[in-house]
C-alpha positions as CSV (number, residue, x, y, z in Angstrom):
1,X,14.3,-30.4,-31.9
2,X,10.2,-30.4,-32.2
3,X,10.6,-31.4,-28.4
4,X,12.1,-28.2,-27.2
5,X,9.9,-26.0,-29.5
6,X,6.8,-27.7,-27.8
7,X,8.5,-27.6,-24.1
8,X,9.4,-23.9,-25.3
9,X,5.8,-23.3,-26.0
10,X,4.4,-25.0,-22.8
11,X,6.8,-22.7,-20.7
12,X,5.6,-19.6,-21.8
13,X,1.9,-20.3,-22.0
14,X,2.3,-21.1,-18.3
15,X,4.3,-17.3,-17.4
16,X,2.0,-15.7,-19.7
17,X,-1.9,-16.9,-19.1
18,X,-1.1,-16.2,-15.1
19,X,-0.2,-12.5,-16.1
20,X,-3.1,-11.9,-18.3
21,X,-5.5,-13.0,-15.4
22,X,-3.7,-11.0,-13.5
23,X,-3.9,-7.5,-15.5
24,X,-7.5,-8.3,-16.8
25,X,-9.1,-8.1,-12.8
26,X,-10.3,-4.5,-12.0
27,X,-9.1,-4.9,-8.3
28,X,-5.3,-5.0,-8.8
29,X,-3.5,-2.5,-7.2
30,X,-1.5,0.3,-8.8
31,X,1.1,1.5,-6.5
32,X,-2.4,0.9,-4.1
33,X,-5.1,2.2,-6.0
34,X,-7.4,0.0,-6.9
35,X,-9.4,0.8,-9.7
36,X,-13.1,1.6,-9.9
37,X,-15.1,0.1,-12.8
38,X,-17.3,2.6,-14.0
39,X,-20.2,0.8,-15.3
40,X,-23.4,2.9,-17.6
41,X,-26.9,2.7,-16.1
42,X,-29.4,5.4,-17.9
43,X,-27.6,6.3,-20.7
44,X,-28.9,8.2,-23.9
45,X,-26.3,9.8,-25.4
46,X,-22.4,8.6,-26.6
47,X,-21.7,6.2,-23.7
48,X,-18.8,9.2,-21.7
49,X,-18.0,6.2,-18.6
50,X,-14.4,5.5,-20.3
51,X,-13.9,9.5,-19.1
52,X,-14.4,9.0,-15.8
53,X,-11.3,7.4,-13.9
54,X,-11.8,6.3,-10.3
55,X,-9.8,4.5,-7.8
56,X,-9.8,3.9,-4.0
57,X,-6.8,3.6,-1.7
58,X,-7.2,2.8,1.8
59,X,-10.0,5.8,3.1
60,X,-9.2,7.7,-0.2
61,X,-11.9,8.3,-3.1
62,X,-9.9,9.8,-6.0
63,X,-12.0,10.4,-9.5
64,X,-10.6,12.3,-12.6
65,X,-12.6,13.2,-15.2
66,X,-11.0,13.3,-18.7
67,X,-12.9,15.6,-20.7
68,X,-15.1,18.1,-20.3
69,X,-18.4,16.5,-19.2
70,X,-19.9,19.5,-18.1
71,X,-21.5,20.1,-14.4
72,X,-21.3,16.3,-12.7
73,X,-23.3,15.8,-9.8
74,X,-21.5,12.5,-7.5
75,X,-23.0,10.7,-4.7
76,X,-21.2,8.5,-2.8
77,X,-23.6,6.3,-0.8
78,X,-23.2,3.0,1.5
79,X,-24.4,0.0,-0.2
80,X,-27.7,-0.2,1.8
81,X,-28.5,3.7,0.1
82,X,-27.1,5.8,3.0
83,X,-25.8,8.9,1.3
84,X,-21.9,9.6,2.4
85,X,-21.0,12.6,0.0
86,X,-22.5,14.5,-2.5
87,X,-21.0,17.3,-4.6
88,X,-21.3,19.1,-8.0
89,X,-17.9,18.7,-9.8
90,X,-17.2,21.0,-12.8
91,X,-15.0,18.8,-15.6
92,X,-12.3,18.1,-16.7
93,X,-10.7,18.0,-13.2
94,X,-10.5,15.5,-10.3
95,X,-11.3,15.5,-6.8
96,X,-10.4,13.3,-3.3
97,X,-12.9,12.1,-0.7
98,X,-12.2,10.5,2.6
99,X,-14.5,7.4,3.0
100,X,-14.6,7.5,7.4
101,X,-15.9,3.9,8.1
102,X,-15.1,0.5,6.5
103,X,-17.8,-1.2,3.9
104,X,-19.0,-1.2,0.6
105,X,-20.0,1.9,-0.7
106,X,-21.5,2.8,-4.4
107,X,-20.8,6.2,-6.3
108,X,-23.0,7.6,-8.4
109,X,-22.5,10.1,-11.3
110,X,-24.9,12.3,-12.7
111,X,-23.6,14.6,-16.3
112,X,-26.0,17.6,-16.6
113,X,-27.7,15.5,-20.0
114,X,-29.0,12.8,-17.6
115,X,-26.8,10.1,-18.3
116,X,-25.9,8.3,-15.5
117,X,-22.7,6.1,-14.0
118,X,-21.6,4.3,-11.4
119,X,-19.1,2.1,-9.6
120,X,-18.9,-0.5,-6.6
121,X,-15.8,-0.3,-4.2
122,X,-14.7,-2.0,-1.0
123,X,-13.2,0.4,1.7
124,X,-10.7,-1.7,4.3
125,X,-7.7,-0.9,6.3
């Protein structure tokens, strides 16, 4: 009986550890978006990064902000610094850019207290 309780045990550590390292990478894919980590970089107030929600898919730049952050400048820039698009967003909303070329790209957010974000993503085809 101990025998199949420790075979039992061996079983599901090896279908479960798999799927944990699975879900705990930031670039799995969700019906093909592939999330964004938003990571703080001048930050003086209440850390707000967890509001801001962005993914790419293919070309496609979508961000959704969760709360009202206020008047959000983005930049999304190539990773060598070439600027690609920049807008001011008002929040709680989202918005959709179209990334032309291939490469690694770096967006930047800005809330109207200074604070600042930002997140690293791959474009391919």
């Amino acid at each position: 009986m101990q025998k199949s309780k420790l075979r039992f045990l061996w079983v599901l550590l090896g279908l479960m550890l798999p799927t944990a390292w699975c879900m705990a990478d930031a670039s799995i894919s969700i019906d093909g978006h592939h999330p964004i980590q938003i990571k703080e970089t001048n930050v003086q107030s209440a850390p707000k990064g967890f509001t801001i929600q962005a993914t790419i898919d293919g070309h496609t730049l979508t961000v959704v902000f969760t709360e009202n952050l206020g008047q959000v400048a983005v930049e999304v820039s190539t990773a060598s610094g070439s600027s690609v698009h920049y807008s001011l967003t008002p929040t709680p909303n989202g918005f959709q850019v179209y990334i032309t070329n291939n490469g690694d790209y770096i967006i930047t957010f800005t809330l109207p207290n200074g604070d600042e974000y930002y997140g690293e993503f791959t474009v391919t085809d």
